[in-house]
C-alpha positions in Angstrom: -7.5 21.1 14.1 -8.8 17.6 15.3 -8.8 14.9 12.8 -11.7 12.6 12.5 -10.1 8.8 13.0 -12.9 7.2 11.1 -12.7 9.8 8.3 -8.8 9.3 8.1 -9.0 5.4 8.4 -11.1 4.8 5.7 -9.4 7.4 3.4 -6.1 5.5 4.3 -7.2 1.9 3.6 -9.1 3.2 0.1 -6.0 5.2 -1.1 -3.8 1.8 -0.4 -6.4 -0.4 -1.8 -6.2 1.7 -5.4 -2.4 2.1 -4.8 -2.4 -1.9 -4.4 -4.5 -2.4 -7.4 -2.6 0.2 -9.6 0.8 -1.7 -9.0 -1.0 -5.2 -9.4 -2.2 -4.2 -13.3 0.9 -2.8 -13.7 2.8 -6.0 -12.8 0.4 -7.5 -15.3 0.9 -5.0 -18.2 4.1 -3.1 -18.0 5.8 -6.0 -16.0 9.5 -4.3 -17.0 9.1 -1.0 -16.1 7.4 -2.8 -12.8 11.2 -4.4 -12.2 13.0 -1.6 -12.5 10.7 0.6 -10.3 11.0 -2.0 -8.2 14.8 -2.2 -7.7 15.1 1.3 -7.8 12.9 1.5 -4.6 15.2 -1.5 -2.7 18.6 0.3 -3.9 19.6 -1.7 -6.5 18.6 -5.5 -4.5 18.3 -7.9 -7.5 14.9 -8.7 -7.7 14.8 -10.5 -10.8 15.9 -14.0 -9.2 12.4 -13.8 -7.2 10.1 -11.9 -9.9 7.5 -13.2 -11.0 5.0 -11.2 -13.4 1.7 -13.1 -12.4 0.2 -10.5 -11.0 -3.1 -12.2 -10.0 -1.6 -15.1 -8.4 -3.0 -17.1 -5.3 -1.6 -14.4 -3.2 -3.6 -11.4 -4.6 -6.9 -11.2 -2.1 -4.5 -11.9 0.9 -2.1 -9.2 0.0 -5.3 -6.8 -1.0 -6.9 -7.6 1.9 -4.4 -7.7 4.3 -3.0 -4.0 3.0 -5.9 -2.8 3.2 -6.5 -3.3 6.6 -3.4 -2.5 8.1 -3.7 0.8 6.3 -6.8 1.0 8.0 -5.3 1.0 11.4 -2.2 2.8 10.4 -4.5 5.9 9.8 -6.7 5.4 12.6 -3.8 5.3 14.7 -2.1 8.8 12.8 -5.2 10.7 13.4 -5.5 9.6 17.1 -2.0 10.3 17.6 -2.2 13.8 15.5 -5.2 14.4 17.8 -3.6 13.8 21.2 -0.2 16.4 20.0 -2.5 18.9 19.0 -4.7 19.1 22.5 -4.7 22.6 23.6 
């Protein structure tokens, strides 16, 4: 089955863009149980020293945009590689 690259780009970079948004309002609005999800995911690293619950800080389009397009490529590139595996 070949995988559109297109298709799977933009349905990459959308599903990071919400997932980027998602954490953003949660930094905003549950900014604890943003910490501890946090640490959990980086084993226990202390991130407390560095945390800062402004969620919409100078930062936010740069990191939105930025993840975004990455993810965009990232997908591209998974479906072109997918593709070229599963060549008959």
């Amino acid at each position: 089955m070949k995988l559109n690259e297109k298709a799977f780009a933009n349905a990459s970079a959308i599903l990071i863009g919400v997932v980027y948004l998602f954490c953003r309002f949660a930094v905003a609005f549950i900014p604890g149980l943003s910490m501890a999800v946090t640490r959990s995911w980086f084993h226990g690293f202390d991130v407390g020293r560095m945390w800062t619950p402004r969620a919409f800080s100078e930062s936010f389009l740069l990191g939105l945009v930025t993840a975004v397009v990455l993810s965009w490529g990232a997908g591209w590139f998974f479906a072109w590689l997918h593709n070229a595996f599963t060549k008959k």
